[in-house]
C-alpha positions as CSV (number, residue, x, y, z in Angstrom):
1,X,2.4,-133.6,-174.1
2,X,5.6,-131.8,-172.9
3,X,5.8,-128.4,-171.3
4,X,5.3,-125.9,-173.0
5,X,8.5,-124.1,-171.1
6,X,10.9,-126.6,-169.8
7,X,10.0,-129.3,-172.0
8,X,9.0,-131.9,-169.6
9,X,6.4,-134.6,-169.6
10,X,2.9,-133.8,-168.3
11,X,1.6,-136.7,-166.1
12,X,0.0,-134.8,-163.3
13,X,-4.0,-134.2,-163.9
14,X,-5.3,-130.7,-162.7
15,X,-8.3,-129.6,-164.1
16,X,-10.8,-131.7,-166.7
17,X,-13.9,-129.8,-167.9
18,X,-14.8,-132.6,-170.5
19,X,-14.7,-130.6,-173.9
20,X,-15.6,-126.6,-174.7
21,X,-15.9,-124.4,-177.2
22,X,-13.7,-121.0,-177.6
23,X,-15.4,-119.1,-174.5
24,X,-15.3,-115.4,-176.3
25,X,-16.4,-117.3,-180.0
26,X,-19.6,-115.7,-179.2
27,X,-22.5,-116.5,-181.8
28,X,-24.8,-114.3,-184.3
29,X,-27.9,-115.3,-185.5
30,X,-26.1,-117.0,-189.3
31,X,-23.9,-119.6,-186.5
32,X,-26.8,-120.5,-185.2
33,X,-27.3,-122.7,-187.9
34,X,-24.3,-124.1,-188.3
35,X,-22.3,-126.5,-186.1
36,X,-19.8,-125.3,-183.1
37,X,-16.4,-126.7,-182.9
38,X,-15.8,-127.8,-179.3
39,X,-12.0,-128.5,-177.8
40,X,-10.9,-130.6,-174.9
41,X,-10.2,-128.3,-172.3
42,X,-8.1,-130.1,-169.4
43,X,-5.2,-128.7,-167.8
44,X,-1.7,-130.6,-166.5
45,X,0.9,-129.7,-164.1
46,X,4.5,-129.6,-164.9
47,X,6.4,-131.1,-161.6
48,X,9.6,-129.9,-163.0
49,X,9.1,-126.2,-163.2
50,X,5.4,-126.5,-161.7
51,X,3.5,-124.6,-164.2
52,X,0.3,-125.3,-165.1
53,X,-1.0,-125.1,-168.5
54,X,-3.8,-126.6,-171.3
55,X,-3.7,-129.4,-173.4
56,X,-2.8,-127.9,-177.1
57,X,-5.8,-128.3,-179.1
58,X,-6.6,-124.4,-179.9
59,X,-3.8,-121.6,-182.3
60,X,-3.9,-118.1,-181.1
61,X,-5.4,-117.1,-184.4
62,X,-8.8,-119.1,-183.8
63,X,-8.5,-118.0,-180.0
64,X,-7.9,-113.8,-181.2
65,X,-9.6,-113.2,-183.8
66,X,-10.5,-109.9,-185.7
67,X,-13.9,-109.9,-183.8
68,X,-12.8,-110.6,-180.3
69,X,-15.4,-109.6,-178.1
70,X,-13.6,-108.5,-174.9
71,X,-13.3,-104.8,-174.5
72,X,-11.3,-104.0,-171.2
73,X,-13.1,-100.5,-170.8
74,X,-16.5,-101.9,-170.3
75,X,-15.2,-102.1,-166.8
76,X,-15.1,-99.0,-164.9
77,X,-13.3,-100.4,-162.0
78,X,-10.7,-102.1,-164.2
79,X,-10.7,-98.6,-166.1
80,X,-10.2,-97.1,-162.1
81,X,-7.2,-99.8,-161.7
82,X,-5.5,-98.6,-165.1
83,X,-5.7,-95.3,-164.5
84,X,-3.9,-95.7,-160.8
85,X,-1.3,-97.9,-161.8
86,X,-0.1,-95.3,-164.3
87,X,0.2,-92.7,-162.0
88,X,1.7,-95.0,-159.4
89,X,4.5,-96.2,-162.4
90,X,5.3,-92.6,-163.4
91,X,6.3,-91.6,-159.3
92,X,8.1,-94.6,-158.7
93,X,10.2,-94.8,-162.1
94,X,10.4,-91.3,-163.2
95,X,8.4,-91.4,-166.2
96,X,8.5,-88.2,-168.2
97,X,8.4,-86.8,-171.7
98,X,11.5,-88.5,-172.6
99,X,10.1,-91.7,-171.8
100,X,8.5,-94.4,-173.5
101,X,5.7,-96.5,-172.4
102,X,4.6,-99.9,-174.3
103,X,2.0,-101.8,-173.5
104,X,1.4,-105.6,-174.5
105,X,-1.7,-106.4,-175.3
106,X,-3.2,-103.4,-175.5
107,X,-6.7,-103.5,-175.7
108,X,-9.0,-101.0,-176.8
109,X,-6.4,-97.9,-174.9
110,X,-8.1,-98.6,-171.4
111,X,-4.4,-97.8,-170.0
112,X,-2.6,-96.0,-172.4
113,X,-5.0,-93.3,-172.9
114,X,-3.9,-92.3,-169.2
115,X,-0.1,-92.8,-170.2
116,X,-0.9,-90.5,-173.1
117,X,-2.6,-87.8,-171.3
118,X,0.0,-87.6,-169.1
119,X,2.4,-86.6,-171.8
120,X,4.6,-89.7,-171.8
121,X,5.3,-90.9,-175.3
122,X,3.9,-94.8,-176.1
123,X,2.5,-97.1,-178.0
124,X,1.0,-100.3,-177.9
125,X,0.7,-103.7,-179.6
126,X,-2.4,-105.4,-180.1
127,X,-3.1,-108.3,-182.1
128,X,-6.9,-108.1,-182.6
129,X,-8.3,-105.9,-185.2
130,X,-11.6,-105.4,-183.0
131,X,-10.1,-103.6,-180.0
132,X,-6.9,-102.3,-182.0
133,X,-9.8,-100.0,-183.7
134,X,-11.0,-98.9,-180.6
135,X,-7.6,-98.0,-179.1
136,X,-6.9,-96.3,-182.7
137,X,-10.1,-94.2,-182.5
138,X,-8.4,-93.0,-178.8
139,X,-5.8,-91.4,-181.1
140,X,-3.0,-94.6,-179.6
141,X,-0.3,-95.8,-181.9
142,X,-1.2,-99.3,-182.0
143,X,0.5,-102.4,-184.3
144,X,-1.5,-105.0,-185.1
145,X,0.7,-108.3,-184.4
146,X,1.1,-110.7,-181.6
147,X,4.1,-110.1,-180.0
148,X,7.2,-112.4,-179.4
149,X,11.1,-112.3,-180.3
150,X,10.7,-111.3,-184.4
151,X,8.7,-108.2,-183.3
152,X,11.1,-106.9,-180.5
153,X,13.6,-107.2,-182.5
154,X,11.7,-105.0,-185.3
155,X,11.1,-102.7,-182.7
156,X,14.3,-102.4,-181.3
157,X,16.1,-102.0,-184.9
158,X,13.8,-99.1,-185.0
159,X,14.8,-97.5,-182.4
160,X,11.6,-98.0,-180.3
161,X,12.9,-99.8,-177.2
162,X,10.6,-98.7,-173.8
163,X,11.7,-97.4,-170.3
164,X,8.2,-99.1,-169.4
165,X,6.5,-102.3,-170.9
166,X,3.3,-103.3,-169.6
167,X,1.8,-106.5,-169.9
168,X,-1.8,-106.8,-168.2
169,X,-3.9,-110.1,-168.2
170,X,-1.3,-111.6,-171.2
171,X,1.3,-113.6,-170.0
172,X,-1.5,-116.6,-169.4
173,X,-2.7,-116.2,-173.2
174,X,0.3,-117.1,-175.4
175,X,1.1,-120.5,-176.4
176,X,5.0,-120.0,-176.8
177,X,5.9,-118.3,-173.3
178,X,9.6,-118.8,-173.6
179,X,9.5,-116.5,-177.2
180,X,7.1,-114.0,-175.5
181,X,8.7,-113.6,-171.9
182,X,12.4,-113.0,-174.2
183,X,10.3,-110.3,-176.2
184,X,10.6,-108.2,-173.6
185,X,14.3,-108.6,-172.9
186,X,15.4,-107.6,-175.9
187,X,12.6,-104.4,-176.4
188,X,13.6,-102.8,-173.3
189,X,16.1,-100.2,-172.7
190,X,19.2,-101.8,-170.3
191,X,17.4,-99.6,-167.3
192,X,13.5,-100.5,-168.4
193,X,11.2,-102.1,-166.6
194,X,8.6,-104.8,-167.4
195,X,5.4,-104.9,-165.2
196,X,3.6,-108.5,-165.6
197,X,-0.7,-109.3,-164.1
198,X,-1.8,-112.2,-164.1
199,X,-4.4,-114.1,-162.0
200,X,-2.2,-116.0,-159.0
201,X,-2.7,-119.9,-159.2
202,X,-2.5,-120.0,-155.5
203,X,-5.8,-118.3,-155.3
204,X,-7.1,-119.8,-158.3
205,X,-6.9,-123.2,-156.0
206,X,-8.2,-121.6,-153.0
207,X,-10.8,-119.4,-154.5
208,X,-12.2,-122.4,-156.5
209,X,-12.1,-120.6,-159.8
210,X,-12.3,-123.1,-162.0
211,X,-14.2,-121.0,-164.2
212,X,-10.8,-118.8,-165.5
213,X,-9.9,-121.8,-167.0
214,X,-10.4,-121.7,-170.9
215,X,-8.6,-122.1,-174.0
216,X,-8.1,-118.5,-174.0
217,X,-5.4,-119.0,-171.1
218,X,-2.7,-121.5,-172.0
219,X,-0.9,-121.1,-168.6
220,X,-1.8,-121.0,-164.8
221,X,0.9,-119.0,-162.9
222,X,2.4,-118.7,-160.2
223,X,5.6,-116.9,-158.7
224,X,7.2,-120.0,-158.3
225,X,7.0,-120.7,-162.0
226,X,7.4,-117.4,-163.5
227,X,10.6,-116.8,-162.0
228,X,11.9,-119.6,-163.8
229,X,10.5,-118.8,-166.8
230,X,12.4,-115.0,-166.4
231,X,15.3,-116.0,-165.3
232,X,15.7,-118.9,-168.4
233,X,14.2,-115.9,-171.0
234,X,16.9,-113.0,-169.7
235,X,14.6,-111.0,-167.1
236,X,15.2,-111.0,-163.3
237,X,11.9,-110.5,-160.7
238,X,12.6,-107.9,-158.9
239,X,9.2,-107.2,-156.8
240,X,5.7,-108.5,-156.6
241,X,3.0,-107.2,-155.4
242,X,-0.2,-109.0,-154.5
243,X,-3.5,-107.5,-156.2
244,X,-7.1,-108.2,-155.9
245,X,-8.5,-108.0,-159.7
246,X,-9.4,-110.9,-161.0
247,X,-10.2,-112.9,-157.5
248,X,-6.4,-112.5,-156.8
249,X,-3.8,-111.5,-158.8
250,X,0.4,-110.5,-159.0
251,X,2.0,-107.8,-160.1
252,X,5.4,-108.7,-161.1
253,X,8.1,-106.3,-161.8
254,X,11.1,-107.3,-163.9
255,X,14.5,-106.0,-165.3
256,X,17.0,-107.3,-168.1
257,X,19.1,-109.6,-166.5
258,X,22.5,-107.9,-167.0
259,X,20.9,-105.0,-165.8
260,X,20.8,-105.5,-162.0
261,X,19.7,-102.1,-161.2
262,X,17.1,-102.7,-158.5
263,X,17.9,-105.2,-155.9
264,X,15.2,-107.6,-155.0
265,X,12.5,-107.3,-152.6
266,X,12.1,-109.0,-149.0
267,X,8.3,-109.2,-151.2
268,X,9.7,-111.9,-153.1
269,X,11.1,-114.3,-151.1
270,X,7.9,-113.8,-149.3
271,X,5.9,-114.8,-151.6
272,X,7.5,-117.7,-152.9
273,X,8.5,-119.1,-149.3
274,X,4.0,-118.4,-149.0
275,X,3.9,-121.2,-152.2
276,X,6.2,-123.3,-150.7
277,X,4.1,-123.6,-147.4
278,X,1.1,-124.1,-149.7
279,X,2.2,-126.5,-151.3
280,X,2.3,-125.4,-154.8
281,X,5.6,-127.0,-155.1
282,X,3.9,-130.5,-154.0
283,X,1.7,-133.1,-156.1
284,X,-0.5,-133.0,-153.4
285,X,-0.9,-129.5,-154.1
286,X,-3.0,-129.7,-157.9
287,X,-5.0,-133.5,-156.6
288,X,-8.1,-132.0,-155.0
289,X,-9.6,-129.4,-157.7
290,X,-11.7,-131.5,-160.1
291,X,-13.9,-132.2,-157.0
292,X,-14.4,-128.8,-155.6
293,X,-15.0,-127.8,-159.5
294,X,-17.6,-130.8,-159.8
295,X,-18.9,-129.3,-155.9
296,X,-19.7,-125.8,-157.8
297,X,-21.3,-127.2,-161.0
298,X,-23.2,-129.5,-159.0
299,X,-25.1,-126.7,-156.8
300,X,-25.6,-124.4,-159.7
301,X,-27.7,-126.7,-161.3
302,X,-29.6,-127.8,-158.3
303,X,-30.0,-123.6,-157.1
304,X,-31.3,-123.4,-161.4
305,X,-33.6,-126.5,-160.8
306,X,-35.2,-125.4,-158.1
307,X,-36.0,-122.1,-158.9
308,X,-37.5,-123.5,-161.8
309,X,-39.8,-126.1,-159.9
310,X,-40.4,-122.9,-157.7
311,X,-42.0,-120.5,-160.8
312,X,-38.7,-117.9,-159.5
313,X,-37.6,-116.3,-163.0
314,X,-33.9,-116.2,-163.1
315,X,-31.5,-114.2,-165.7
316,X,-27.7,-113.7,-165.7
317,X,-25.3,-110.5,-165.6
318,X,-22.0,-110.4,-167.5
319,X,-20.9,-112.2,-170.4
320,X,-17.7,-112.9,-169.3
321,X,-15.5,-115.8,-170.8
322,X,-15.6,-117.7,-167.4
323,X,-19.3,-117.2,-167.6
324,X,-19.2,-119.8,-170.6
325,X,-16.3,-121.9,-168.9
326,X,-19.2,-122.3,-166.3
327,X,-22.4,-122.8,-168.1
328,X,-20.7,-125.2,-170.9
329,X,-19.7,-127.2,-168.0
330,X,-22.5,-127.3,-166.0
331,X,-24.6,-127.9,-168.6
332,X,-27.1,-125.0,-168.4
333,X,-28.7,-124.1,-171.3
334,X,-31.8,-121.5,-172.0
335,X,-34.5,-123.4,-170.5
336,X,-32.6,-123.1,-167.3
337,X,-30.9,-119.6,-167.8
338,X,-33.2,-117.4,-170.5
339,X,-31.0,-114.8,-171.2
340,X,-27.2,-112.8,-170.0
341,X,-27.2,-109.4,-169.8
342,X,-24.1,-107.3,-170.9
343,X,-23.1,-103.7,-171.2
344,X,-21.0,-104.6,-174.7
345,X,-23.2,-103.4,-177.9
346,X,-20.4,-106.0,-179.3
347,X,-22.2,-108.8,-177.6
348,X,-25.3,-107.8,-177.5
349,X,-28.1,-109.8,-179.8
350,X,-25.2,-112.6,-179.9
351,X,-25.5,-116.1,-178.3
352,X,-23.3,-117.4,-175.7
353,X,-21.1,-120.2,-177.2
354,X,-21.9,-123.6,-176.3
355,X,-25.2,-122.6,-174.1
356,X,-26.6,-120.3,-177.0
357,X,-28.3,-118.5,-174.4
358,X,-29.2,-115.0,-175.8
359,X,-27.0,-111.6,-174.8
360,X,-29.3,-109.0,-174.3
361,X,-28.8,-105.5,-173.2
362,X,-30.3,-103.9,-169.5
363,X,-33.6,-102.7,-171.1
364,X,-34.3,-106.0,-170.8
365,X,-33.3,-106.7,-167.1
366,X,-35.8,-104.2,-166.2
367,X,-38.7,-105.1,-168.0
368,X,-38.2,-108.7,-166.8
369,X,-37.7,-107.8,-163.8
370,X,-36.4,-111.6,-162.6
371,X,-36.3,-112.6,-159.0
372,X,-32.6,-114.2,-159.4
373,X,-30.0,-112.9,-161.2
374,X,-26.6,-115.1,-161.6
375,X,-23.9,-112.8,-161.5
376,X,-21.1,-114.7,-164.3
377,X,-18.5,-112.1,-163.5
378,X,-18.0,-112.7,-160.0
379,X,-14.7,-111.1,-159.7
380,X,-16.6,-107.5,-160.1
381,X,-19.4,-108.9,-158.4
382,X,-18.7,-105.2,-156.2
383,X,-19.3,-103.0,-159.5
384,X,-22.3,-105.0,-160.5
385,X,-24.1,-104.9,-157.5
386,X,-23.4,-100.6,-157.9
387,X,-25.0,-100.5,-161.5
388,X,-28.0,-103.1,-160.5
389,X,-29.0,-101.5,-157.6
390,X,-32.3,-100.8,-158.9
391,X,-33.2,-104.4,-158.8
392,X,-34.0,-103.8,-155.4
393,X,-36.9,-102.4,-156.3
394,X,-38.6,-105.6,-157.1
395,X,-36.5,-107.5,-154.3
396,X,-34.1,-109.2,-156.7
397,X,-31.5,-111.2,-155.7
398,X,-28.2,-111.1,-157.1
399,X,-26.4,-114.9,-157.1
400,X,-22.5,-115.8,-157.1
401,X,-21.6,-120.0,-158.0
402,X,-18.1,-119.3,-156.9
403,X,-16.4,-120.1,-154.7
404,X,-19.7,-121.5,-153.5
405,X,-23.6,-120.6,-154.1
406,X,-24.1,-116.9,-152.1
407,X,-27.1,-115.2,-152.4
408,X,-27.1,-111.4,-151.9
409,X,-29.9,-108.9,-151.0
410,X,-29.5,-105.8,-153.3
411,X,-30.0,-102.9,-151.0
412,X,-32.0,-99.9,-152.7
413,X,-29.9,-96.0,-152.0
């Protein structure tokens, strides 16, 4: 395989979780019956421009597809994060009525409905029909296509170039980065702004997430290997800022090139003299995560075991995508793990893929009442332990696998 960037051979091992399916190709009760189509999923370094990326087994269009399951508004401290950032952007880069916002991948409007309340003219582009809908029905001005170079270039003929793009939780999920990262040269306007989150692979490493890796999310990122990618595509980092959604993410801000308005941060150089020290620029770096992912799956099912042998009844919270990265590796399946509990009607009375453990809704958590509940999302692990505090009543036990096995006392108001 060559790299999907700089074209290199991939030699260097980083990540193999044996063979998945999709991890948001949630089932209904017809699929059931039918068999699931399950993908290698192992990752590879590139020691040339050090990105980190999947094997290509899996097209966007089977990985988004018109029922995509993940609604970013389902999260009200995500929701909480939106809603700051756009009042942060609109201070720091005078965004006003004469302005335009796009946003990438925008969802069902979890961020642009803030943009448009504050009176700034946008729009977004979302490729999936399911959450497209949902962002229509917020009155947003929403085209349905994945983005890349042939769309900009629509756009721009148009007459639609932004003072602001916004790309949240995207650049990891498109197979072509080079056509997707020049996108954004040519839509915005020679002073505009591109704002770029994405979980940081340094964490990634030292938080043992293993579980964020899934088809879904072709690349593994850090600043290191952005910048490259930028400065090849026509954009030039400018800042970065260090987040902590998603166990540990950046927030990079880029410009056009032959813009050079804003000068470069001392932030920058920080951080990428930070990955140097690491290591991320090292073999060495990328050799020791299969184990610590093996370490995790490996006490799961011996904390799932015993609770078993001990009569303890155990559910799970969150249907999250590296909830199945998780359980498909670790080999849980209902007898172990009866049910998941999520707040998305959309995945509710489905099956997780690959487990086929049932999604059921909170009515159920509380008539169960389990003694052990494995919390999938870990990285809002904070908000969940807010909306389940009533399990305290019963003396349940909230559970984290990563980075290791923690058990946690909810504490009744």
């Amino acid at each position: 395989m060559k790299c999907r960037h700089c074209g290199n051979d991939l030699r260097l091992p980083f990540l193999d979780l044996g063979s998945a399916p999709l991890s948001n190709a949630y089932l209904n009760e017809a699929s059931l019956r039918a068999p699931e189509v399950w993908f290698p999923l192992r990752l590879l370094v590139c020691e040339e421009c050090w990105l980190v990326q999947t094997e290509d087994h899996a097209g966007r269009d089977a990985l988004f597809t018109e029922d995509y399951a993940y609604f970013s508004s389902f999260s009200s401290s995500w929701l909480a994060h939106a809603e700051h950032y756009t009042r942060v952007m609109i201070e720091r880069f005078g965004l006003n009525n004469t302005s335009r916002v796009v946003e990438v991948a925008a969802n069902d409007g979890y961020l642009l409905q803030y943009v448009q309340a504050a009176g700034i003219p946008c729009y977004g582009v979302e490729p999936t029909a399911s959450t497209a809908r949902a962002a229509k029905a917020r009155g947003i001005d929403i085209i349905e296509r994945f983005f890349g170079m042939v769309l900009a270039e629509e756009l721009t003929t148009a007459g639609r170039q932004a003072d602001l793009v916004v790309a949240n939780n995207v650049l990891a999920h498109v197979p072509d980065i080079n056509d997707f990262v020049s996108g954004f040269t040519r839509l915005l306007k020679p002073h505009g702004v591109a704002t770029f989150e994405f979980p940081h692979l340094m964490r990634m490493v030292q938080g043992k997430q293993f579980d964020t890796a899934y088809h879904e999310h072709y690349s593994y990122l850090s600043l290191t290997a952005v910048q490259r990618i930028f400065a090849a595509n026509g954009l030039r980092v400018f800042d970065v800022e260090e987040l902590p959604t998603h166990g540990g993410s950046l927030r990079v801000f880029a410009q056009r090139s032959d813009a050079g308005l804003y000068a470069v941060s001392t932030a920058v150089t920080g951080l990428l003299g930070q990955e140097v020290a690491a290591g991320m620029t090292r073999a060495s770096f990328y050799r020791g995560f299969q184990a610590e992912a093996e370490r995790v799956k490996n006490d799961l099912l011996a904390f799932l075991l015993d609770a078993k042998r001990q009569g303890l009844k155990v559910g799970a919270y969150g249907a999250a995508a590296k909830g199945n990265t998780l359980l498909n590796f670790s080999g849980v399946r209902p007898d172990l793990l009866p049910y998941v509990v999520d707040r998305n009607p959309a995945k509710q009375g489905g099956y997780m893929p690959g487990s086929r453990i049932p999604i059921v809704d909170e009515v159920h958590l509380r008539a169960h009442r389990p003694d052990r509940i494995l919390v999938l999302p870990w990285n809002l692990r904070s908000e969940v332990m807010a909306q389940l505090a009533y399990v305290g009543e019963w003396r349940g036990l909230l559970v984290t696998a990563v980075p290791s096995l923690h058990l946690t006392e909810v504490l009744v108001a």
